[in-house]
C-alpha positions in Angstrom: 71.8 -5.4 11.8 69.9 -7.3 14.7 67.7 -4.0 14.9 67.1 -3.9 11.5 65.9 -7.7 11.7 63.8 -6.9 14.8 61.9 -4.1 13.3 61.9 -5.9 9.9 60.0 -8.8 11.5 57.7 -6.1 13.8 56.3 -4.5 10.7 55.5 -8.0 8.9 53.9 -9.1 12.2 51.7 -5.8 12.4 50.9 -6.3 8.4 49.5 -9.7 8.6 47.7 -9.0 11.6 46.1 -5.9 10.2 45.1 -8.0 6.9 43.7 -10.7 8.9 41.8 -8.6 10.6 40.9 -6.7 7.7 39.5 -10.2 6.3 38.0 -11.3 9.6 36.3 -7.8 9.2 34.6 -8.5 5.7 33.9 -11.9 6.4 31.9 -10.2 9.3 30.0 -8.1 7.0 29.0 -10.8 4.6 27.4 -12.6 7.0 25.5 -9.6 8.8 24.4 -8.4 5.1 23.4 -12.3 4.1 21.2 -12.4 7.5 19.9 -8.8 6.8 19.0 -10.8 3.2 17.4 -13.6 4.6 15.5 -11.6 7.3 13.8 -9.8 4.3 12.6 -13.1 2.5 11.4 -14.2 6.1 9.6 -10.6 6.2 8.1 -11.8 3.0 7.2 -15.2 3.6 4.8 -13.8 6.5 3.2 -11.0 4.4 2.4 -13.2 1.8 1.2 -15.9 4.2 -1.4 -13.5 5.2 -2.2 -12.3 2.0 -0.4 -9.0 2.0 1.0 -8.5 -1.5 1.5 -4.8 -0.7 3.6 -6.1 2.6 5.5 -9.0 0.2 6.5 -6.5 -2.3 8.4 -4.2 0.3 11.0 -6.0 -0.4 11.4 -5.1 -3.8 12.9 -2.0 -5.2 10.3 0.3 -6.0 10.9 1.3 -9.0 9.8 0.8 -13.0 13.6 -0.6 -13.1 12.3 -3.4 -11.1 12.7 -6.6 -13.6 10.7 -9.8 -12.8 11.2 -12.9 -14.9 8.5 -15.5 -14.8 6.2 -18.2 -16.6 4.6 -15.0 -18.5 7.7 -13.3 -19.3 8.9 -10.5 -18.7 7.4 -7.7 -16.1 9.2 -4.0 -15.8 8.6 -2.0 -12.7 6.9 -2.5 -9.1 3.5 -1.4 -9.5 3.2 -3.7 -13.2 4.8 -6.4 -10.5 2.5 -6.0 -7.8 -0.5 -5.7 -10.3 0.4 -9.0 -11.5 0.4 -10.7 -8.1 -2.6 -9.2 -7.5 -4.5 -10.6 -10.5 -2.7 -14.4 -10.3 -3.3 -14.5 -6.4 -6.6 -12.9 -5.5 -7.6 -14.7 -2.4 -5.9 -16.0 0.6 -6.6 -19.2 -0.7 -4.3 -18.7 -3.9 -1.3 -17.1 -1.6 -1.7 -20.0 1.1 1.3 -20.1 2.9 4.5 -19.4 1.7 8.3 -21.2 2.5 11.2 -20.4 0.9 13.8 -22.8 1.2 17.2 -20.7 0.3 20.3 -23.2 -1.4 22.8 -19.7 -1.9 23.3 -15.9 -0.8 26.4 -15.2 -2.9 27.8 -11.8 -2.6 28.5 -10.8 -6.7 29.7 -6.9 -6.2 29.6 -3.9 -3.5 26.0 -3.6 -2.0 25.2 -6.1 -4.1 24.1 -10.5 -3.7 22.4 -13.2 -5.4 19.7 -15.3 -3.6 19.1 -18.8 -5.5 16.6 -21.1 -3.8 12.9 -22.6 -4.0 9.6 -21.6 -2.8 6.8 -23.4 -1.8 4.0 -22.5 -1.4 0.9 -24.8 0.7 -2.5 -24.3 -0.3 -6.1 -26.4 0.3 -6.3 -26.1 -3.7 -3.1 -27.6 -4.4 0.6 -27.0 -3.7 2.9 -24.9 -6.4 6.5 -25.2 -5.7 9.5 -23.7 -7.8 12.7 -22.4 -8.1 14.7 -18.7 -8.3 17.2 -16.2 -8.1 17.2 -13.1 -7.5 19.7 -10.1 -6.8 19.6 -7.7 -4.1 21.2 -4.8 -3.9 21.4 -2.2 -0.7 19.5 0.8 -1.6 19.3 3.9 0.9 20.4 1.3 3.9 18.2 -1.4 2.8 18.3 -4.6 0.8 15.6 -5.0 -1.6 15.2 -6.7 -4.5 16.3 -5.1 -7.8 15.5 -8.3 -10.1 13.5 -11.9 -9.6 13.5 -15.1 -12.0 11.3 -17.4 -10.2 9.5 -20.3 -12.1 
C-alpha cells in the first residue's frame, strides 16, 4: 500500500509540474507575441514620422479584406487604405510625428490580439490626437493588422 501511495503522490507531483510549466510556457508566448505587437506599432510610428505611408502600412494585412473604420466610414482593402492616407496626409507636415500611447494588447483567439490605445500625432499646424483598436492576427509568421477603428 505505501508503494502505491508513493507512486500515487510521484505522478500528481510530475502532473502539476508539467501544467505549470505548460502555463509558464504560454504565459511566455503572450508576452513575446505582445512585444512582437508593439514592435510593429513602434515600426509604424517611425515610418509615418518620416512620411512613409507605404512603410506605415506594412503593418497591415495586405489584402482587400483589410477593414479600416474611421471618421469617413468604412474603407475595404489595403490599397483603398493606403490611398486614403495618402490623400488626408499629403505632406510631412500633415503626418508630423506620430506616438502611440498603447492602454491594452489582449490576446482574443490563436494567432490572434486586440490593440486598444491613443495616437497622437505633433504637427506645426495643429495637434490631432485619438483613440483605437485594432486586431492583429499572425499571418505567414507575422503580425499585421487585419482591422483598425481609430477616431
Amino acid at each position: 500500500m505505501k508503494i502505491t501511495t508513493k507512486l500515487l503522490f510521484l505522478l500528481l507531483g510530475i502532473v502539476i509540474n508539467f501544467s505549470c510549466c505548460k502555463n509558464t510556457s504560454f504565459k511566455e508566448q503572450e508576452e513575446k507575441d505582445k512585444q512582437e505587437i508593439i514592435a510593429v506599432m513602434k515600426t509604424q510610428e517611425k515610418a509615418w514620422s518620416s512620411h512613409d505611408l507605404e512603410g506605415f502600412m506594412e503593418g497591415y494585412w495586405k489584402s482587400d479584406s483589410l477593414t479600416f473604420y474611421g471618421r469617413s466610414g468604412v474603407t475595404y482593402g489595403w490599397d483603398k487604405t493606403l490611398r486614403n492616407y495618402k490623400e488626408g496626409y499629403p505632406t510631412k507636415e500633415d503626418t508630423g510625428i506620430l506616438r502611440f500611447t498603447i492602454k491594452e494588447v489582449s490576446k482574443i483567439g490563436e494567432g490572434m490580439y486586440y490593440v486598444m490605445g491613443a495616437y497622437h500625432l505633433i504637427r506645426d499646424k495643429g495637434n490631432a490626437d485619438g483613440v483605437f483598436m485594432i486586431i492583429f492576427k499572425k499571418i505567414h509568421g507575422k503580425w499585421k493588422i487585419i482591422a483598425d477603428t481609430s477616431c
